[in-house]
C-alpha positions in Angstrom: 51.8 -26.4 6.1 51.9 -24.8 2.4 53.4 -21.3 1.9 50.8 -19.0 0.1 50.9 -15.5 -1.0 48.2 -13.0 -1.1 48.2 -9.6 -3.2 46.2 -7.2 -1.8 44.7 -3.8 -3.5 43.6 -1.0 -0.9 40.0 0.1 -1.7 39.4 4.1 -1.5 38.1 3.1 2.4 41.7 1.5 2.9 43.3 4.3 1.8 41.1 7.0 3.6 42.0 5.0 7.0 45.6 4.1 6.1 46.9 5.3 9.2 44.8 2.2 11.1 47.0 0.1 8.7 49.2 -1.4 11.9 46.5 -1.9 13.9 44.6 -3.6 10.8 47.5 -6.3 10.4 47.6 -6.8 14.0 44.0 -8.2 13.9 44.8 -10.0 10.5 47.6 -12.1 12.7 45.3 -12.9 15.1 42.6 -13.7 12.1 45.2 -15.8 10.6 46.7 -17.6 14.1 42.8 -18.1 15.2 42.4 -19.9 11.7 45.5 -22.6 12.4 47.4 -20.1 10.2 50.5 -17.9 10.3 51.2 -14.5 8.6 55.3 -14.6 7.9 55.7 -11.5 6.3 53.7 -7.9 4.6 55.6 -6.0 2.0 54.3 -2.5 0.9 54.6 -2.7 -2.8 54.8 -0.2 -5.8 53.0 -1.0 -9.1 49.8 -2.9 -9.5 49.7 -4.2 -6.2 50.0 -2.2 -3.0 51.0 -5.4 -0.5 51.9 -8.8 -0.1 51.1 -11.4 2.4 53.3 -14.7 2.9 51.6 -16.8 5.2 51.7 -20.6 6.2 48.4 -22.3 6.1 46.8 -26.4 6.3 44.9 -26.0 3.2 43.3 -23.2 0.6 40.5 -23.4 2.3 42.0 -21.6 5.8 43.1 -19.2 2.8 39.9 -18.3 1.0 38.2 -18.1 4.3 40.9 -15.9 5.4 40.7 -14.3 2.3 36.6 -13.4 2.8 36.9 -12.5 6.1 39.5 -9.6 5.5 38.3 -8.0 2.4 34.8 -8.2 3.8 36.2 -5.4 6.4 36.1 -3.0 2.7 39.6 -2.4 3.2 41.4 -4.7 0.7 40.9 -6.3 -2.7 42.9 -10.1 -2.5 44.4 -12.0 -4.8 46.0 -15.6 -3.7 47.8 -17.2 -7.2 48.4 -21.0 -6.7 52.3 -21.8 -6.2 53.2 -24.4 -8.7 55.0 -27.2 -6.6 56.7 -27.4 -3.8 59.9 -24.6 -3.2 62.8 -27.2 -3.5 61.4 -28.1 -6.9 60.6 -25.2 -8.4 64.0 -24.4 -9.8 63.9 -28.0 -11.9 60.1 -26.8 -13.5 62.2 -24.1 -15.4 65.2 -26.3 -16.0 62.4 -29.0 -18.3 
C-alpha cells in the first residue's frame, strides 16, 4: 500500500459542529478501514490548512472515493497532492 496525505479545510458547517470533530474521525476510520484503507495519523494545523490526514491506501482511487465521501458530509474541503516516488528515494530526487 502507498502512503497519501490529505489537507483538509473546515467549511463554516465544520466549524459550527467542531466539537463532533472526534466522533467525525472515528467514522472517517471506519470509512477508510471499510474501504481496504488505513488512517495513520490527523494533525490539527495552523496556516492555510486546518488538518492533515496520512493514510495507507491500494490505489488513488480508494482515495478519491474516500475523498467524496467525506467532504460530501459539508464538513471538510480535501486536498490529496501526489507524492513524488517512493519514501526511500525521495532524498536522491533533490540530490539530481
Amino acid at each position: 500500500m502507498a502512503t497519501y496525505i490529505t489537507l483538509l479545510k473546515f467549511t463554516e458547517q465544520g466549524l459550527k459542529t467542531i466539537k463532533e470533530g472526534p466522533s467525525r474521525l472515528e467514522k472517517a476510520k471506519q470509512l477508510a478501514r471499510s474501504m481496504g484503507a488505513e488512517i495513520k495519523s490527523f494533525h490539527l494545523l495552523q496556516g492555510r490548512y486546518d488538518a492533515v490526514v496520512f493514510a495507507d491506501a491500494p490505489s488513488a482511487e480508494v482515495v478519491a472515493k474516500f475523498s467524496l465521501a467525506i467532504g460530501s458530509l459539508g464538513n471538510v474541503h480535501t486536498e490529496t497532492p501526489k507524492l513524488c516516488g517512493p519514501p526511500g528515494d525521495r532524498a536522491s530526487l533533490l540530490a539530481q
